[in-house]
N, C-alpha and C positions, 0 to 999 in steps of 0.2 A: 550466197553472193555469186553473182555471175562472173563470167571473163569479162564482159562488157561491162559491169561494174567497176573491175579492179584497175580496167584502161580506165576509166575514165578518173578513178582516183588517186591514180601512177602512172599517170602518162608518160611515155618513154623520155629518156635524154634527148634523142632527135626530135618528136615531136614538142615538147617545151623549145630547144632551141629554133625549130622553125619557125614557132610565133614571134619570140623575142632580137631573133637576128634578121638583119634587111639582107635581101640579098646582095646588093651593093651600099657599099660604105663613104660616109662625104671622109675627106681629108683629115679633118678632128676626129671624127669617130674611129676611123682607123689607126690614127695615132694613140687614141685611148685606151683601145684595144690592145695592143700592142707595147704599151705604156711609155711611149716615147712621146717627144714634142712635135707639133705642128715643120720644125723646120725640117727634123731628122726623116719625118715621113713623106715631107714634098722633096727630100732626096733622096730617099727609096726609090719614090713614084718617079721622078725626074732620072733616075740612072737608070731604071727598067728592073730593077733586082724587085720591086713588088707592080704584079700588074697594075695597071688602071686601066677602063675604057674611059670612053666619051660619049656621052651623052646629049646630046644636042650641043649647048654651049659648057655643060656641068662634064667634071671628072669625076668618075666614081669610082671605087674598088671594090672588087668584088669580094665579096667577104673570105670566098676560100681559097683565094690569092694570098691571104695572109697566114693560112695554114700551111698552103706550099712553101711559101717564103720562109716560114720555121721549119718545116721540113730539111728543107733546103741545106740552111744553117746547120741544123744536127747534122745532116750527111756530111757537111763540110770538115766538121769539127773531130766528126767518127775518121775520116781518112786522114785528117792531117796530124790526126793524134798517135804520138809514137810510141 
């Protein structure tokens, strides 16, 4: 069996998530992800603690907006921690 065989039959973690994640996220989606409600997440997006762009008339997030945003939180939690 080749290496090119064994990609193609284990394709890495990043590449499966390339297919299955958008690179921007609608408002539900992100909140899904995230496993919070629709309102908690349009007050993330509304206070700035999780990006969002604009898109023509649509808001989107970008999907690794919500990893920095958990990122984020750990840091917060690793410093405030006594």
């Amino acid at each position: 069996m080749t290496d090119d065989d064994l990609n193609h039959l284990f394709p890495t973690r990043r590449d499966q998530l390339a297919l299955t994640v958008p690179l921007v996220l609608t408002i539900d989606q992100a909140a899904e992800r995230l496993g919070v409600g629709r309102t908690i997440m349009y007050a993330l997006v509304s206070s700035g603690a999780v990006e969002s762009v604009k898109i023509g008339r649509l808001r989107r997030v970008p999907a690794d907006a919500l990893v920095t945003f958990l990122n984020e939180l750990r840091a917060g939690r690793r410093d405030g921690a006594a």
